[in-house]
C-alpha positions as CSV (number, residue, x, y, z in Angstrom):
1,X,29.3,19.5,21.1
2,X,28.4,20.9,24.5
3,X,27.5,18.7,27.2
4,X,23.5,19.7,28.0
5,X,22.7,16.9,31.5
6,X,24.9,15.4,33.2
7,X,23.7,11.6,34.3
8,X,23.6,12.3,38.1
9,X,20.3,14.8,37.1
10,X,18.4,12.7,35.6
11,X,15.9,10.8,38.2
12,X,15.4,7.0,37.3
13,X,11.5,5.8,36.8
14,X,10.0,4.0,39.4
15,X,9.0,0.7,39.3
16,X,5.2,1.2,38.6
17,X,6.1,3.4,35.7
18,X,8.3,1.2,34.4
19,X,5.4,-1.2,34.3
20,X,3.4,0.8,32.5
21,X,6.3,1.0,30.5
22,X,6.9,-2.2,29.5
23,X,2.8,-3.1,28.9
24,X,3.2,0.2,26.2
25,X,6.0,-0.9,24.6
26,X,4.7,-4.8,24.6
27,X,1.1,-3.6,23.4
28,X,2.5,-1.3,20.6
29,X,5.1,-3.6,19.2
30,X,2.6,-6.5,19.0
31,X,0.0,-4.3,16.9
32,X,3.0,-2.4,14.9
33,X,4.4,-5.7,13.8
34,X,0.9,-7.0,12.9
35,X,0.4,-3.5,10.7
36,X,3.8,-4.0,9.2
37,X,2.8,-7.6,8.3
38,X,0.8,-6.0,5.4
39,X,2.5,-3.0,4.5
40,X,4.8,-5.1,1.6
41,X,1.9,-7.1,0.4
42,X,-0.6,-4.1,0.3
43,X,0.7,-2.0,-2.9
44,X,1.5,-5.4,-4.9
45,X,-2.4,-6.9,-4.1
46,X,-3.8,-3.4,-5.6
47,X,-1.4,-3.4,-8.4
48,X,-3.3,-6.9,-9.0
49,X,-6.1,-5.5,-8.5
50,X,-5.6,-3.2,-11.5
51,X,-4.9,-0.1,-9.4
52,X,-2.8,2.7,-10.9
53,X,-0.1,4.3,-9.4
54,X,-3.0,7.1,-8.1
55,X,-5.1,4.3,-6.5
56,X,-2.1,2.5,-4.9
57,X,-0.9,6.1,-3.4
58,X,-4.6,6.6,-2.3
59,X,-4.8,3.2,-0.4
60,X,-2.1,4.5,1.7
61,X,-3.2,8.4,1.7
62,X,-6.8,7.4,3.2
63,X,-5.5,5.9,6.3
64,X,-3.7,9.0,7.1
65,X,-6.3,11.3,5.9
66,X,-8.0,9.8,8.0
67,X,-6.0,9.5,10.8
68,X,-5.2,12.8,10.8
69,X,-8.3,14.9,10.7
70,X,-8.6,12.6,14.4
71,X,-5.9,13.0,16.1
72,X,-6.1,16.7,17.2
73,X,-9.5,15.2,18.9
74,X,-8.2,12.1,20.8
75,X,-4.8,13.8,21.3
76,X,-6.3,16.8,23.3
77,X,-9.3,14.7,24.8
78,X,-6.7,12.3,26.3
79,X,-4.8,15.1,28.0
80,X,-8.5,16.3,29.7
81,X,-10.2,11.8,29.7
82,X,-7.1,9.8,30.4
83,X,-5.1,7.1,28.0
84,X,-6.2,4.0,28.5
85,X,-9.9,4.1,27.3
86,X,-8.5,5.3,23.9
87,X,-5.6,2.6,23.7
88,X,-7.8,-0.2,24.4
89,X,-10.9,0.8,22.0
90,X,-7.7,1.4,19.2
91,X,-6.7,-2.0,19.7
92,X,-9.9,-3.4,19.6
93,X,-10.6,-1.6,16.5
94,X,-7.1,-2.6,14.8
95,X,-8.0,-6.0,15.5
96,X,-11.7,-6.1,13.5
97,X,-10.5,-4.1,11.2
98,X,-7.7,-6.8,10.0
99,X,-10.7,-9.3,9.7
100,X,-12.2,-6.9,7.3
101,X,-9.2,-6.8,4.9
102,X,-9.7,-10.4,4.2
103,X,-13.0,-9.7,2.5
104,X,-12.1,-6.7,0.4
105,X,-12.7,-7.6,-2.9
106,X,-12.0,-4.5,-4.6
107,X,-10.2,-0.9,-4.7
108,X,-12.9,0.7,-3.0
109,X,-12.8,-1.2,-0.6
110,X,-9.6,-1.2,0.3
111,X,-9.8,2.7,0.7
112,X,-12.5,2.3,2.6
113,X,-11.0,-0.1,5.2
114,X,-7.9,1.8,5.4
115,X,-10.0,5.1,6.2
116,X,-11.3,3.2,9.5
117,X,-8.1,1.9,10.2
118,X,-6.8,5.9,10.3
119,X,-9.6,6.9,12.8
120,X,-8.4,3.4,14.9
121,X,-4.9,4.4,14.8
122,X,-5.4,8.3,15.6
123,X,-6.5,6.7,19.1
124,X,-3.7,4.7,19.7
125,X,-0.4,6.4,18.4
126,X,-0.2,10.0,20.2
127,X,-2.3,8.8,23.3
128,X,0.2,5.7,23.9
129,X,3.7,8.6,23.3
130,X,2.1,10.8,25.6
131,X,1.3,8.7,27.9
132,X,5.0,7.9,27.5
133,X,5.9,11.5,28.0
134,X,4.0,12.0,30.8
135,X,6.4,9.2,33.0
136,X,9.2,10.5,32.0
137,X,11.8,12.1,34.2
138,X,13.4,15.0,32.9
139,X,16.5,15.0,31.6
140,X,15.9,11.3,30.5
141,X,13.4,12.5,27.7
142,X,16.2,11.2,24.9
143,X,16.7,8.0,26.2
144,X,13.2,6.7,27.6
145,X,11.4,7.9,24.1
146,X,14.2,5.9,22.5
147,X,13.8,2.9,24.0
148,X,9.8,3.0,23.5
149,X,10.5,4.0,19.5
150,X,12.3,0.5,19.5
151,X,8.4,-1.1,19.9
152,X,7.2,1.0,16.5
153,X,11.1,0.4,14.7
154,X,11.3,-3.2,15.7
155,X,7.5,-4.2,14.7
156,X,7.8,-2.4,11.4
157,X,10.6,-4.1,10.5
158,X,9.7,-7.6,11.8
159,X,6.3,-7.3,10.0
160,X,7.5,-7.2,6.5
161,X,9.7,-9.7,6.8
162,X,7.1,-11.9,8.4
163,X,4.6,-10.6,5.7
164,X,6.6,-11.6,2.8
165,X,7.4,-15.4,4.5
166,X,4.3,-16.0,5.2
167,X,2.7,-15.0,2.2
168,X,5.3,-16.9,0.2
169,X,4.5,-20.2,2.3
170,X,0.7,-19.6,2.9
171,X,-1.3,-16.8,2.0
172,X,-2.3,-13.3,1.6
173,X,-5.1,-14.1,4.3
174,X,-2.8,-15.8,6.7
175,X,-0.9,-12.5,7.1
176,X,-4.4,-10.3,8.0
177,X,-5.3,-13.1,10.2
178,X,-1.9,-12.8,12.2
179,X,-2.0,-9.0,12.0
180,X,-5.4,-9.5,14.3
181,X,-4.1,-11.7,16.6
182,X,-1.4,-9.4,17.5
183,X,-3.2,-6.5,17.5
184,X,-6.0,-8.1,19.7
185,X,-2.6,-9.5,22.0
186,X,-1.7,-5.4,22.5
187,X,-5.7,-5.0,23.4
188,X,-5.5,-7.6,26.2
189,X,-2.0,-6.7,27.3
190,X,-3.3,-2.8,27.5
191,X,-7.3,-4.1,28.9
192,X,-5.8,-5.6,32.4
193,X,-2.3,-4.3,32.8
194,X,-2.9,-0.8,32.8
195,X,-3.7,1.0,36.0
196,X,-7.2,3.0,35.8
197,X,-8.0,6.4,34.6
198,X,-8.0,7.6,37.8
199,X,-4.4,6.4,38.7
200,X,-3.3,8.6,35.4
201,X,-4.9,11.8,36.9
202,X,-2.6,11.9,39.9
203,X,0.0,12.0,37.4
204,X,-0.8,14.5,34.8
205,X,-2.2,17.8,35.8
206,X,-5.5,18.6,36.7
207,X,-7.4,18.7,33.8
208,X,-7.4,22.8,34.0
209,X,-4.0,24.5,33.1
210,X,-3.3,24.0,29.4
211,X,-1.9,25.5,26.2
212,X,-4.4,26.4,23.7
213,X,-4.5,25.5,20.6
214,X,-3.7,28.5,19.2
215,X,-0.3,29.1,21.4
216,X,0.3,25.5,20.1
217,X,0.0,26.7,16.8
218,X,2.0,29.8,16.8
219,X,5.1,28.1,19.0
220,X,7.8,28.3,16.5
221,X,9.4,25.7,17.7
222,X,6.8,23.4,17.2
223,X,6.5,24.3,14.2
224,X,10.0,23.4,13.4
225,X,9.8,19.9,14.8
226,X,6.2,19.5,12.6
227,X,7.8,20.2,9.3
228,X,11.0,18.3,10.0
229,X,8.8,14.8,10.8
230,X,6.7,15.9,7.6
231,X,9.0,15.4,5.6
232,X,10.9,12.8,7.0
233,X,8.0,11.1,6.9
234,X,7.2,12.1,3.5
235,X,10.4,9.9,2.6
236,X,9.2,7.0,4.3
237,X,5.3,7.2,2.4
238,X,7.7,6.9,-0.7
239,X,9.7,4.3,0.2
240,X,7.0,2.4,1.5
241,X,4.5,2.8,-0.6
242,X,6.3,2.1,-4.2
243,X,9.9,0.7,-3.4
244,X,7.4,-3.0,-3.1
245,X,6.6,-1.8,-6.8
246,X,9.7,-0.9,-7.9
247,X,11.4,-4.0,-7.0
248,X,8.9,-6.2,-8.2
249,X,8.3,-4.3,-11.9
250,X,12.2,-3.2,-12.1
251,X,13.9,-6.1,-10.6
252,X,11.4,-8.8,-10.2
253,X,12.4,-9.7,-6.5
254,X,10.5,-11.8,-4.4
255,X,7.8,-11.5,-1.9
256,X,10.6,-11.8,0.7
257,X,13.0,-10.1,-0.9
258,X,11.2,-6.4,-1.0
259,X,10.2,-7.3,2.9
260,X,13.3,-7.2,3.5
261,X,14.1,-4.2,2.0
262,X,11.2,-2.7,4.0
263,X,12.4,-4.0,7.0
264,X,16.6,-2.3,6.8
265,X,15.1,1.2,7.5
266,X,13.0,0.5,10.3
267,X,15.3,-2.3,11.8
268,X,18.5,-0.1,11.6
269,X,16.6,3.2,12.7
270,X,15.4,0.8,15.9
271,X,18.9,-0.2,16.4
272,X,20.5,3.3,16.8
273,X,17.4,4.8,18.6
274,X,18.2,4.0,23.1
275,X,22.0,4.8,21.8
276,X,21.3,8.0,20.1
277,X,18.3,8.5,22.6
278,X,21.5,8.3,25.2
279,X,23.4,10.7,23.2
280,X,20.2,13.0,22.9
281,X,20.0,13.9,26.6
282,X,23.9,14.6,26.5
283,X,24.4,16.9,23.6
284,X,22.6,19.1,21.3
285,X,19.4,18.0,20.2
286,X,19.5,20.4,17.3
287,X,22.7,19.0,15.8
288,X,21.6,15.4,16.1
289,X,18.4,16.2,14.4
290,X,19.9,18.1,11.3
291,X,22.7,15.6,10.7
292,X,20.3,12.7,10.7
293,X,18.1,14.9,8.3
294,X,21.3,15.3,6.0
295,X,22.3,11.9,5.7
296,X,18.1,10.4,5.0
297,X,17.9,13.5,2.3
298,X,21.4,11.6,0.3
299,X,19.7,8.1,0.9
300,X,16.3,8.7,-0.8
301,X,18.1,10.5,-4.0
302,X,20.4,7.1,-3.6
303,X,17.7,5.2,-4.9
304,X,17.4,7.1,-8.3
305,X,20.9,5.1,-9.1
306,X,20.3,1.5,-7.7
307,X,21.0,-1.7,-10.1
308,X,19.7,-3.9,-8.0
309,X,19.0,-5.7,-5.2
310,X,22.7,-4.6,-3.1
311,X,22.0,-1.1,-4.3
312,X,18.7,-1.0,-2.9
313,X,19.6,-2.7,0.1
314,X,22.4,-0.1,0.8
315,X,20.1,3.1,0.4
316,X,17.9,1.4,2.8
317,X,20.3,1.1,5.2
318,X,21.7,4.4,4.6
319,X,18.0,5.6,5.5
320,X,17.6,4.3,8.5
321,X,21.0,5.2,10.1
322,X,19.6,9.1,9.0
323,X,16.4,7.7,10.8
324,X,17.7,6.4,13.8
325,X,20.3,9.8,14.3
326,X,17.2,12.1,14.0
327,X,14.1,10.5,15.4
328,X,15.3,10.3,19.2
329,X,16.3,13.6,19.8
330,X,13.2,14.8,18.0
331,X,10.3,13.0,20.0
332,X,12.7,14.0,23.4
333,X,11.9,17.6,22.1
334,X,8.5,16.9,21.6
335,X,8.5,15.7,25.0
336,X,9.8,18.6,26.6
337,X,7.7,20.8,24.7
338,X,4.8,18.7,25.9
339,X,5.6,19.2,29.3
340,X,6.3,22.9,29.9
341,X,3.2,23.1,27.9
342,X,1.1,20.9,29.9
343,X,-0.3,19.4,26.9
344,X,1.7,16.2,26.2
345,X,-1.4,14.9,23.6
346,X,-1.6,17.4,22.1
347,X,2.0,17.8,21.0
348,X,2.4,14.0,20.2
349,X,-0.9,14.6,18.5
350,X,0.7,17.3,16.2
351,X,3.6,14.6,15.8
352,X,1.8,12.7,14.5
353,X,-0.3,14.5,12.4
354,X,3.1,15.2,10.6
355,X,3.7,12.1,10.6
356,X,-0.4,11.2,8.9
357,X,0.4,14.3,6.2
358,X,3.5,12.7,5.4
359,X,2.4,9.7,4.5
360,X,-0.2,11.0,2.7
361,X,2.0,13.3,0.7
362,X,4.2,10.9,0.3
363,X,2.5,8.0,-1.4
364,X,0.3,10.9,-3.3
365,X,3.1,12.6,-4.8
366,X,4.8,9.1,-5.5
367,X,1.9,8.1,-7.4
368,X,1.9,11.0,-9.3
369,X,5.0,10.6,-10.0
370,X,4.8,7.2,-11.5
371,X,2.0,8.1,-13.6
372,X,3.4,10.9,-15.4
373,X,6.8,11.1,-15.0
374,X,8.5,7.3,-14.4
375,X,8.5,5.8,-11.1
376,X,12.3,6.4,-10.1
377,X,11.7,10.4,-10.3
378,X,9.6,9.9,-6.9
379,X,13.2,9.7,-5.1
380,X,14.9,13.1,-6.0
381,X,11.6,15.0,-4.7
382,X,11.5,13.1,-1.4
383,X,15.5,14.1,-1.1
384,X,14.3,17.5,-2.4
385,X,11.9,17.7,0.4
386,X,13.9,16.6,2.8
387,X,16.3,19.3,2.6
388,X,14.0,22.0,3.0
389,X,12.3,20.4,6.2
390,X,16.0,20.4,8.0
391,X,16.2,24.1,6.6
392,X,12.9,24.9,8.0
393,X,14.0,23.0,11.5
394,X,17.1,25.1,11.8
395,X,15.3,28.6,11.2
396,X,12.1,27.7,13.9
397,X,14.2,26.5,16.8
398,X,16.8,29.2,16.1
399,X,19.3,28.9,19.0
400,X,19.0,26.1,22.0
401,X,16.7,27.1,24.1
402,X,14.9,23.5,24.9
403,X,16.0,23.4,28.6
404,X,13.7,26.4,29.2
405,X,10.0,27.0,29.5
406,X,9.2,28.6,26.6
407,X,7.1,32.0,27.0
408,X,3.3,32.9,26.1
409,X,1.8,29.7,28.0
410,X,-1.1,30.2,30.6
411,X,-1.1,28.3,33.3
């Protein structure tokens, strides 16, 4: 691999932005966790419910159906408003919503709730990265997007666990009570610890030099990164969405059992993510990407042969190493692409709008899976899938050409 910056080029964040730093990271991780608190208990309450395998995939599909027709909206009107106003009213929002879980009484409504929750979200996920982004130094992009993916990796894979203990010792409505206290702990944390909108401004540009939509759009290297955390993301919609079932109708583990099967993926991908982050700003970005891609496309087809609850836990783990290989130096190229761009929400908001479509797809195309076909053929297609978004990824970004401004951009 070729050495891309050496250390010495990088600047180091100053200590206000490290600040803002660390009340990002707190804020996120506290709501994530809170959101990952339901995320094994949510397919197993519909499937009680009497939800098919349709239903249960369109629980999950709403909230990024939602989420996603949003986030080209607060992702662009954050680059031209400021951050904060959006993180704060998402928090807010994350936090009634949670109360409203507890009196869903029905399928409907669970779709319903899980639409708002989608809007609430599409606030709060690309405004917080770019905000990230936009305090970066450069050649640090790797390592600092890294190190802020731990808040998302480490609360997903705390909630489930914490999910499935304390809805094995207590109940189903202790866990959406605790996902709004957290959430409303990342609203306080973000309320007063967050400079002003005014104090962003000197930091970003000046509201006027931007890439349009349409040279968004057309960027092809974009367009690589887009379908590469598609279908990544894809992967986890399936995992997430009926490996709960599938250990509780196949293998009739417990509540804590499938949450922490849940939790391997996210933990391990947290684990790898400041040290491949580091790795990210040293070497090929490319390469890191694709081999990461490789190895999650043989963990999801992994799945197809498990026996139980060791084979399951090693495909999990599996996926998150491919994870955590492939996610840092991704988001550092989203970054970068942000920057020379001047439009950092809007790029995190495309992110993310891969990563809404993915789940959507995911859990869809899982459910249809189950309902037709049987439930284990929802593996091989994510693996499938997988494959041709690394495919796609190689043929966008074509040779390295991230350490220069890319051409076409008014500014």
């Amino acid at each position: 691999m070729k050495l891309r910056r050496p250390a010495s080029q990088s600047m180091p964040m100053q200590a206000s932005d490290k600040k803002i730093f660390s009340v990002l990271f707190f804020s996120m991780f506290s709501t994530i966790t809170g959101v990952g608190i339901v995320v094994p208990l949510l397919p197993v309450w519909a499937h009680d419910l009497g939800a098919s395998g349709f239903y249960i995939g369109l629980i999950f599909g709403a909230f990024s159906l939602s989420r996603t027709f949003f986030l080209p909206f607060f992702g662009r009107i954050s680059d031209k408003k400021g951050r904060k106003p959006f993180i704060v009213s998402g928090l807010l929002a994350y936090a009634l919503i949670s109360i409203a879980f507890i009196y869903a009484v029905d399928i409907t409504s669970l779709v319903a709730i899980r639409f708002v929750q989608g809007i609430a979200s599409a606030m709060i996920m690309p405004v917080t990265q770019a905000y990230v982004g936009e305090i970066t130094p450069r050649g640090r992009e790797g390592l600092s997007m890294g190190l802020f993916n731990l808040s998302t990796f480490f609360g997903l894979s705390l909630g489930p666990l914490a999910g499935g203990l304390i809805n094995d010792l207590f109940s189903l409505t202790a866990a959406f009570l605790c996902m709004g206290v957290l959430a409303m702990i990342g609203c306080l944390l973000s309320f007063f610890w967050l400079p002003p909108v005014s104090q962003e401004h000197n930091r970003c540009n000046d509201g006027n030099h931007y890439a349009k939509w349409s040279q968004l759009l057309k960027d092809k290297d974009i367009t690589g990164i887009f379908i590469f955390r598609l279908t990544y993301t894809i992967c986890i919609g399936i995992i997430w969405c009926f490996l709960p079932v599938f250990a509780d109708t196949e293998f009739s583990l417990s509540s804590s059992s499938i949450g922490v099967l849940v939790m391997l993926g996210v933990l391990i991908s947290g684990l790898m993510n400041a040290p491949m982050g580091y790795l990210a700003d040293r070497f090929d970005k490319k390469l890191l990407s694709v081999s990461g891609g490789l190895i999650i496309a043989f963990s999801i087809c992994s799945f197809v042969w498990a026996d139980g609850f060791y084979d399951l836990f090693l495909a999990c783990v599996l996926f998150g190493i491919g994870g955590g290989t492939a996610m840092p130096s991704l988001t550092a190229l989203a970054v970068i692409k942000g920057r020379d761009t001047g439009s950092m929400g809007a790029v995190m908001a495309l992110l993310t709008m891969a990563h809404s479509l993915g789940m959507l797809l995911g859990s869809l195309l899982a459910g249809f899976a189950m309902d037709w076909f049987d439930l284990r053929n929802a593996f091989p297609l994510g693996s499938i899938l997988m494959i041709f978004g690394v495919i796609c990824f190689i043929v966008c970004l074509g040779k390295d050409k991230e350490n220069n401004k890319p051409a076409g951009y008014s500014t």
